[in-house]
PDB file with SEQRES, HELIX, SHEET and CRYST1 records, atoms N, CA, C and O in Angstrom:
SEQRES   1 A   55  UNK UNK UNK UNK UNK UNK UNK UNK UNK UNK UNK UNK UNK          
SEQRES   2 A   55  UNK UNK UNK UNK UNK UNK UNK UNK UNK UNK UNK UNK UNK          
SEQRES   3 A   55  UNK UNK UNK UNK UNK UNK UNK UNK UNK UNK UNK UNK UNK          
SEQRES   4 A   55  UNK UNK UNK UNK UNK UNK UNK UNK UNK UNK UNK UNK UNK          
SEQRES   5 A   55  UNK UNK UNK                                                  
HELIX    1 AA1 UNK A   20  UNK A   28  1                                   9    
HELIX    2 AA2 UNK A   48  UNK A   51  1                                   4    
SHEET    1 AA1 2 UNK A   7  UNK A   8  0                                        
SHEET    2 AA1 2 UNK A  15  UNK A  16 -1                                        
CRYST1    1.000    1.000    1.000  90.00  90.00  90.00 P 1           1          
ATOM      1  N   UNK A   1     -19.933  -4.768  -9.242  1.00  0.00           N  
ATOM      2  CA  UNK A   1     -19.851  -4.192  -7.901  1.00  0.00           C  
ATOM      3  C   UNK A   1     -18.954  -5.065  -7.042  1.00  0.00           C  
ATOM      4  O   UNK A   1     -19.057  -6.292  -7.038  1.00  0.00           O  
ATOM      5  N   UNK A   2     -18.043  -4.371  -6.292  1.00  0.00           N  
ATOM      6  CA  UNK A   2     -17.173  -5.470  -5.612  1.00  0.00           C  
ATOM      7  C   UNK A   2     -17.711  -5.264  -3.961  1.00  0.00           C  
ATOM      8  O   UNK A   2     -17.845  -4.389  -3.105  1.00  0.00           O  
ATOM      9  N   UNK A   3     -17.864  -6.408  -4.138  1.00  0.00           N  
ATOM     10  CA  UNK A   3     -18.272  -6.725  -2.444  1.00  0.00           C  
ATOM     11  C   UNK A   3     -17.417  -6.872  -1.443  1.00  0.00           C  
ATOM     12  O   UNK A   3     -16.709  -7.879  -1.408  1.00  0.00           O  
ATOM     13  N   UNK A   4     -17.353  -6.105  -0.668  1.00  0.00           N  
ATOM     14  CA  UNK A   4     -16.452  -6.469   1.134  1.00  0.00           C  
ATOM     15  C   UNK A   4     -17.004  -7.153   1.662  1.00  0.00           C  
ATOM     16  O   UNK A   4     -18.190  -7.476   1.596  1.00  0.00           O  
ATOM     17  N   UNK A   5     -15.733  -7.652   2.618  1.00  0.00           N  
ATOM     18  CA  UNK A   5     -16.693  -8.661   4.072  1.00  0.00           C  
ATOM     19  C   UNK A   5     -16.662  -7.422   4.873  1.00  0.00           C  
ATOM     20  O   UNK A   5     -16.039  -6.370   4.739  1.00  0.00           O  
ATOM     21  N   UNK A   6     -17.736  -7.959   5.974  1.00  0.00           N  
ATOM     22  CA  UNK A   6     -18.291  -7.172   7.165  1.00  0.00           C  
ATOM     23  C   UNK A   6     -17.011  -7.253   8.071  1.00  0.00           C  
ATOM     24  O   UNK A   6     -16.661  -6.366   8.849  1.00  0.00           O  
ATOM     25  N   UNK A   7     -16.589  -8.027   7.932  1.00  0.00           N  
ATOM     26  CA  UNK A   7     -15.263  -7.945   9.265  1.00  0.00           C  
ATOM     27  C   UNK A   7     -13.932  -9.129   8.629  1.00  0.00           C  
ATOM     28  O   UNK A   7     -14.011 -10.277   8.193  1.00  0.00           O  
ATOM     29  N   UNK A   8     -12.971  -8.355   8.803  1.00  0.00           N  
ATOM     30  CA  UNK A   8     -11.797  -8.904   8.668  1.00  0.00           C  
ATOM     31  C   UNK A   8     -10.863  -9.360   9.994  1.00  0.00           C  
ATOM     32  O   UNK A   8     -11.157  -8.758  11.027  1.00  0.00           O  
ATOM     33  N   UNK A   9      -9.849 -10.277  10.090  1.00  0.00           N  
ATOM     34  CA  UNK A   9      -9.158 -10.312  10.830  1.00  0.00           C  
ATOM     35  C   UNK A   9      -7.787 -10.011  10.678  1.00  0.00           C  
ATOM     36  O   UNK A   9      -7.102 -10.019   9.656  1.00  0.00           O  
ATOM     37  N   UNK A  10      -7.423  -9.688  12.096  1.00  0.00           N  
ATOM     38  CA  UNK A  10      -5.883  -8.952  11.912  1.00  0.00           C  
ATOM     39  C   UNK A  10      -5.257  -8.725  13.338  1.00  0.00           C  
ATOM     40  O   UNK A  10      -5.667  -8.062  14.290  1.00  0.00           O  
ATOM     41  N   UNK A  11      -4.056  -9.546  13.160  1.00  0.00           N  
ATOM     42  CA  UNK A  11      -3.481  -9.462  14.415  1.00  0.00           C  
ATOM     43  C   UNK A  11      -3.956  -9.631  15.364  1.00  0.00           C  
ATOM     44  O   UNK A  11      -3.817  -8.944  16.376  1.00  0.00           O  
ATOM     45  N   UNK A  12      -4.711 -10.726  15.209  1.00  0.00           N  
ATOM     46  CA  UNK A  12      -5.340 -12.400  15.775  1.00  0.00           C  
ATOM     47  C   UNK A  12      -6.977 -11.475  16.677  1.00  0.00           C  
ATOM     48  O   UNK A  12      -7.502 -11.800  17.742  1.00  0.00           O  
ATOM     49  N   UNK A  13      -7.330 -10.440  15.830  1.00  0.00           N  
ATOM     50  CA  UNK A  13      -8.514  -9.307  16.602  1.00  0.00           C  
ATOM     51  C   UNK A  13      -8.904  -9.249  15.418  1.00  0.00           C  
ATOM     52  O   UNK A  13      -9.862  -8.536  15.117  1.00  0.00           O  
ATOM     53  N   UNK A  14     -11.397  -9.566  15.469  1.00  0.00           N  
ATOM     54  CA  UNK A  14     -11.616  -9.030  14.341  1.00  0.00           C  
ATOM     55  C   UNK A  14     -11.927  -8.106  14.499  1.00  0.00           C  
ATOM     56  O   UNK A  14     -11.991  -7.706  15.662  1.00  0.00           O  
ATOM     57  N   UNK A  15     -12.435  -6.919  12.989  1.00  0.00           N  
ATOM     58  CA  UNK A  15     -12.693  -5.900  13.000  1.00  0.00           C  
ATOM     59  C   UNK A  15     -13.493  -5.940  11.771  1.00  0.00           C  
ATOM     60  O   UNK A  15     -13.388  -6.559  10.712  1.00  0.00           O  
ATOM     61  N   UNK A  16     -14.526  -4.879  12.358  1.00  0.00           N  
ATOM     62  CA  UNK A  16     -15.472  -4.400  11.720  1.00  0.00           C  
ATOM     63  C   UNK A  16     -14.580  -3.619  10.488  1.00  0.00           C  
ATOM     64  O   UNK A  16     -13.474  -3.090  10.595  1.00  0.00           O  
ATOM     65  N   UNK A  17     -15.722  -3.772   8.906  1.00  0.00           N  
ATOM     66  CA  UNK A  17     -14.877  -3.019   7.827  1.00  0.00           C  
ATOM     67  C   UNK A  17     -15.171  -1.487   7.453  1.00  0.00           C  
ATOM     68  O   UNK A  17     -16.166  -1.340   6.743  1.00  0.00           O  
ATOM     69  N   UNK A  18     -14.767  -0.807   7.660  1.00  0.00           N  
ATOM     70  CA  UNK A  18     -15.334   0.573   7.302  1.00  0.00           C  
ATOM     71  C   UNK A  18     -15.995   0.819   5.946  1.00  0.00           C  
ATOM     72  O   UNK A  18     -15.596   0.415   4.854  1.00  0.00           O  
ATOM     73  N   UNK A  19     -17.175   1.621   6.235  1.00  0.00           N  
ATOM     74  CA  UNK A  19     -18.331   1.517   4.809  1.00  0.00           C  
ATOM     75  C   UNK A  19     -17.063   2.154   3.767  1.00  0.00           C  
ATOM     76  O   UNK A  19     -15.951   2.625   4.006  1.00  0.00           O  
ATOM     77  N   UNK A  20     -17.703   1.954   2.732  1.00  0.00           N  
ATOM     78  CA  UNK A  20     -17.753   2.359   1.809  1.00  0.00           C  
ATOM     79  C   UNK A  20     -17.066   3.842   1.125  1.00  0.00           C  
ATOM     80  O   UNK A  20     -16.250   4.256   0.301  1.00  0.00           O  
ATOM     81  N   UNK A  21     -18.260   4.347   2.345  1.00  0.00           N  
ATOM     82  CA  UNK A  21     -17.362   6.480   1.576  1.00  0.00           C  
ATOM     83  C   UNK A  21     -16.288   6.392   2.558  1.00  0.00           C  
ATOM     84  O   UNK A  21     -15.300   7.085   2.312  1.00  0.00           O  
ATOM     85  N   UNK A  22     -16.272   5.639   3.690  1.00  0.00           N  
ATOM     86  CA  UNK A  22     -14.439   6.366   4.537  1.00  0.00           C  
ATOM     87  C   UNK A  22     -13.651   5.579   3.274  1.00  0.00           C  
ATOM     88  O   UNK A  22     -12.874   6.288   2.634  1.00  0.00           O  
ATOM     89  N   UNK A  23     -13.773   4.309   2.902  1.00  0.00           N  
ATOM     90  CA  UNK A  23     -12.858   3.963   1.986  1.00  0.00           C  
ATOM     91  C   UNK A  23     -12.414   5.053   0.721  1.00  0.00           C  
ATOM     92  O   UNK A  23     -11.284   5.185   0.252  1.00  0.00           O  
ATOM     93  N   UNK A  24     -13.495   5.687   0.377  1.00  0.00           N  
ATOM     94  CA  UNK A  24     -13.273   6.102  -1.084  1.00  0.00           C  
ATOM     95  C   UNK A  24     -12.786   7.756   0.030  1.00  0.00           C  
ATOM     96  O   UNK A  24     -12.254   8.558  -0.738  1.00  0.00           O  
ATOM     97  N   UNK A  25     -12.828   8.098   0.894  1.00  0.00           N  
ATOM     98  CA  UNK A  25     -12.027   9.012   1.586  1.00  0.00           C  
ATOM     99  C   UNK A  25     -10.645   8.824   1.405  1.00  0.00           C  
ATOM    100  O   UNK A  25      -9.853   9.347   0.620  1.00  0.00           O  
ATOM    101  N   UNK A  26     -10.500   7.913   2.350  1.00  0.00           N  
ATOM    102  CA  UNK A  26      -8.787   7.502   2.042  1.00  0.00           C  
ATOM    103  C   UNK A  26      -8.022   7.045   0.932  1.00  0.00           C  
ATOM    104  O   UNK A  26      -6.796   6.949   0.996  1.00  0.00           O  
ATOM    105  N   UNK A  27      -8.837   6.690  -0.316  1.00  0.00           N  
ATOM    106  CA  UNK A  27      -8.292   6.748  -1.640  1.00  0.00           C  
ATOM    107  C   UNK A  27      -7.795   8.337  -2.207  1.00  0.00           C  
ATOM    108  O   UNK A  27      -6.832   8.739  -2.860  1.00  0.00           O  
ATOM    109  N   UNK A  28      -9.059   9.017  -1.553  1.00  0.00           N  
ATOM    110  CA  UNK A  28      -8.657  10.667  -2.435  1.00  0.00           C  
ATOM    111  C   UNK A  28      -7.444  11.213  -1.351  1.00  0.00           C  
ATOM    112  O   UNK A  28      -6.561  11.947  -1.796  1.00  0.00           O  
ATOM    113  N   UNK A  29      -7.448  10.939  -0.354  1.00  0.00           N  
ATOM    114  CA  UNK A  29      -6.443  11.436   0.976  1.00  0.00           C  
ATOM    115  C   UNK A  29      -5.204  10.707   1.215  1.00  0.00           C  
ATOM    116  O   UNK A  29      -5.012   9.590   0.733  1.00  0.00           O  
ATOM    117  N   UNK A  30      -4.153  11.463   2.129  1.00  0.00           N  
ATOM    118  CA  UNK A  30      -2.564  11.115   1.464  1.00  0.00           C  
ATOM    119  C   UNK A  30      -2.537  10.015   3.042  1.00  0.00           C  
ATOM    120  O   UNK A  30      -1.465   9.452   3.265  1.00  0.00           O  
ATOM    121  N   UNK A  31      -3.361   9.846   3.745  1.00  0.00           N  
ATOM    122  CA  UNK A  31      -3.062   9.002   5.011  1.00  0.00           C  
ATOM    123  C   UNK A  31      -4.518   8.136   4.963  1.00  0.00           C  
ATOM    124  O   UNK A  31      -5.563   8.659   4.578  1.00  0.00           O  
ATOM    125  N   UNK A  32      -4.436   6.968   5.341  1.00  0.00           N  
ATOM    126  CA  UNK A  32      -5.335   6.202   5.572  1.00  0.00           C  
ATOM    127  C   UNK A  32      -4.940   5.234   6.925  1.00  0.00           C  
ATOM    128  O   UNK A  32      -3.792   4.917   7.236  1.00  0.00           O  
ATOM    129  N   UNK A  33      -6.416   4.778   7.782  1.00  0.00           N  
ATOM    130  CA  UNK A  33      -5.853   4.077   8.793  1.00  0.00           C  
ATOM    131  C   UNK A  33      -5.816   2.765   8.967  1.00  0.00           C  
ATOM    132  O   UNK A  33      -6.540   2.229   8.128  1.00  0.00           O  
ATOM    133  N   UNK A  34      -5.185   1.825   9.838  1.00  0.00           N  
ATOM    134  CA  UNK A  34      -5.387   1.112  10.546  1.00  0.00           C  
ATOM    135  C   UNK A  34      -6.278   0.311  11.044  1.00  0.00           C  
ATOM    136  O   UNK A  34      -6.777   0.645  12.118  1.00  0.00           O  
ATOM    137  N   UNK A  35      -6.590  -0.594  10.587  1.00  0.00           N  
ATOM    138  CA  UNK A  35      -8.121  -1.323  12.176  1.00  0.00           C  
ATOM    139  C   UNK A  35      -7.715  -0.818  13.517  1.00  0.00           C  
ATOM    140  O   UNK A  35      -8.794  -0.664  14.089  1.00  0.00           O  
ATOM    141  N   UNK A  36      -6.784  -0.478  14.328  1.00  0.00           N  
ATOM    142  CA  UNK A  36      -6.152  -0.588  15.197  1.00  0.00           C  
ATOM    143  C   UNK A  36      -6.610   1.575  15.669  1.00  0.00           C  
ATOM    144  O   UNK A  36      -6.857   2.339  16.602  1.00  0.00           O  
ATOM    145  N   UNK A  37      -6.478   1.524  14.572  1.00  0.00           N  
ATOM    146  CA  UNK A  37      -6.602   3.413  14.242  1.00  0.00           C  
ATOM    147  C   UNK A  37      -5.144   3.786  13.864  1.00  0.00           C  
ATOM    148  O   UNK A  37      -4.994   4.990  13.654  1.00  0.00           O  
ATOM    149  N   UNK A  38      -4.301   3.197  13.763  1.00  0.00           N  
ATOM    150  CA  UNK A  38      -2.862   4.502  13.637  1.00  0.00           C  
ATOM    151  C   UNK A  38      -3.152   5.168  12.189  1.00  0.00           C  
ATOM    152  O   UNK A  38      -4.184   4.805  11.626  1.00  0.00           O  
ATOM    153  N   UNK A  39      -2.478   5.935  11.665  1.00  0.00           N  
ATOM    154  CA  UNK A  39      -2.872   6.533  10.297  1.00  0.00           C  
ATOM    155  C   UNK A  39      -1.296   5.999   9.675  1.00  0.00           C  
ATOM    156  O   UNK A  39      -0.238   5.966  10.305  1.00  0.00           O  
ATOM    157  N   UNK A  40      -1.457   5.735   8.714  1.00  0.00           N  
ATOM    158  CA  UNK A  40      -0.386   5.336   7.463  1.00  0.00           C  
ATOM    159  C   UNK A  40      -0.321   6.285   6.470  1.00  0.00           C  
ATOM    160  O   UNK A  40      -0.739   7.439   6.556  1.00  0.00           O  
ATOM    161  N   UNK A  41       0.335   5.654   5.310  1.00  0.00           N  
ATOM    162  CA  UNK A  41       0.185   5.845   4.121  1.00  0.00           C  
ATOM    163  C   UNK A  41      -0.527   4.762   3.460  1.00  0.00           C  
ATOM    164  O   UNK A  41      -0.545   3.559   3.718  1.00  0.00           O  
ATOM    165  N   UNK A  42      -1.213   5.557   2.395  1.00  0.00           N  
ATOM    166  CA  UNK A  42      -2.420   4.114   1.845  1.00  0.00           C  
ATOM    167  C   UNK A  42      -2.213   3.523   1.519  1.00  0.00           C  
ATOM    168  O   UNK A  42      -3.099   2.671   1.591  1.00  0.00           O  
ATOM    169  N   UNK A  43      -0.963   3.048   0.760  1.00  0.00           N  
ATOM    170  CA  UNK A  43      -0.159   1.422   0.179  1.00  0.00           C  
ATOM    171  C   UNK A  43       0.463   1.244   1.502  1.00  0.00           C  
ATOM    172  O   UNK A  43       1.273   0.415   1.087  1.00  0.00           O  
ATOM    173  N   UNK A  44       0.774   1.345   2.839  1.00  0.00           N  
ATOM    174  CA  UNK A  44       1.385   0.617   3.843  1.00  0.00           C  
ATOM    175  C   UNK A  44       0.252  -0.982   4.234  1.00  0.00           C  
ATOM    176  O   UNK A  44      -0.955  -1.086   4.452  1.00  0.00           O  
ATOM    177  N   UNK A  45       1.189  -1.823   4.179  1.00  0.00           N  
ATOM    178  CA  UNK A  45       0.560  -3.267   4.452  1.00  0.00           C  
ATOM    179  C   UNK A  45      -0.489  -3.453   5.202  1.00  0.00           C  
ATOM    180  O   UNK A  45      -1.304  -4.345   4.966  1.00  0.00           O  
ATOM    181  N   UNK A  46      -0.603  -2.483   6.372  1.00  0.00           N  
ATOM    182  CA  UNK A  46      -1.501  -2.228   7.240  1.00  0.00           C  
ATOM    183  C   UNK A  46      -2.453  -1.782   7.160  1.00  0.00           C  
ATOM    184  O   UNK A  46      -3.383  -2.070   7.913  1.00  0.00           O  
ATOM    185  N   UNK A  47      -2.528  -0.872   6.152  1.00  0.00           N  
ATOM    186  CA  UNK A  47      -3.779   0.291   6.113  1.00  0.00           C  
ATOM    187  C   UNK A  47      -4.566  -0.500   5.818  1.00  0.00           C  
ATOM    188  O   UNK A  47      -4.185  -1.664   5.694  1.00  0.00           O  
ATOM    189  N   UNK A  48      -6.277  -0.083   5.545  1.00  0.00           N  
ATOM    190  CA  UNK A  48      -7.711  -0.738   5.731  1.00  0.00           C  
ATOM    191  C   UNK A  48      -7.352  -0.967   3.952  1.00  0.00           C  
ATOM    192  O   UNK A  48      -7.411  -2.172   3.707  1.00  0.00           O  
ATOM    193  N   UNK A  49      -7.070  -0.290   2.922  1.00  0.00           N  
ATOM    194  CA  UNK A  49      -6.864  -0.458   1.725  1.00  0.00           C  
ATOM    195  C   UNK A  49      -5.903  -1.144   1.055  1.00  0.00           C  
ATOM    196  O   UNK A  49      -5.971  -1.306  -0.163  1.00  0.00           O  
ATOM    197  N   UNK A  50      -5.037  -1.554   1.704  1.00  0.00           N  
ATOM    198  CA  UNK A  50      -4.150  -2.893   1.735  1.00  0.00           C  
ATOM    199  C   UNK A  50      -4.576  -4.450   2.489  1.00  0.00           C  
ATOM    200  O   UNK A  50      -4.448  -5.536   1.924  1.00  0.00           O  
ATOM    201  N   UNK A  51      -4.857  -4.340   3.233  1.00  0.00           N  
ATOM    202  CA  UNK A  51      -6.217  -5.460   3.884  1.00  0.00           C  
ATOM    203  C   UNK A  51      -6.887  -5.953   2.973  1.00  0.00           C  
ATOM    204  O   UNK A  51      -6.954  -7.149   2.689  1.00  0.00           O  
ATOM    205  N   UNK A  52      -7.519  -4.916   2.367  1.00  0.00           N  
ATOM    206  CA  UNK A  52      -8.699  -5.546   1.894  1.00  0.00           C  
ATOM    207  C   UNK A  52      -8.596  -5.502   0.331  1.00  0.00           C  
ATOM    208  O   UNK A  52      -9.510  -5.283  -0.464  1.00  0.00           O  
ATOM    209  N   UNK A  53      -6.934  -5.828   0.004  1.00  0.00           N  
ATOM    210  CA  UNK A  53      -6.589  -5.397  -1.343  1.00  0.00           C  
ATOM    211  C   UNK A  53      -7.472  -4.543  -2.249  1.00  0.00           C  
ATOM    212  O   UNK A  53      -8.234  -4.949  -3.127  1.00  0.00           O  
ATOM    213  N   UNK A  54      -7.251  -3.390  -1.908  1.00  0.00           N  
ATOM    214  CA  UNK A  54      -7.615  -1.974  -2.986  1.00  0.00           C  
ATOM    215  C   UNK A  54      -6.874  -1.647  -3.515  1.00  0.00           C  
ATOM    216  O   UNK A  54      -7.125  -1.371  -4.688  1.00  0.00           O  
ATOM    217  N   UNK A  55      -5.720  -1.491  -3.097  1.00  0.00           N  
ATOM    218  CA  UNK A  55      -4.560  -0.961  -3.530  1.00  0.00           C  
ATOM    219  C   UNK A  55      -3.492  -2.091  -3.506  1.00  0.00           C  
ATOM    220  O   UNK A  55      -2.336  -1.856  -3.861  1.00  0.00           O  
TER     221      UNK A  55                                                      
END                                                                             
């Protein structure tokens, strides 16, 4: 089982990590977001699945 942290930092602001099913949302979906909220693409450096190396 791979474990997340509860909060990451980014762009010197922490943030809470989104559970679990939004993650496995934005794996099946062609945009994923931001801590910040903007929406990406899910390999962009930014997205919550690049953060938290998923992708």
């Amino acid at each position: 089982m791979f474990d997340l942290p509860t909060t990451i930092t980014w762009k010197n602001q922490t943030w809470p990590v989104p559970d679990m099913d939004q993650l496995e949302e934005w794996v099946m979906d062609s945009v994923c977001e931001t801590p910040d909220g903007d929406c990406v693409e899910p390999d962009h450096p930014d997205s919550w699945l690049s953060l938290l190396n998923l992708i």
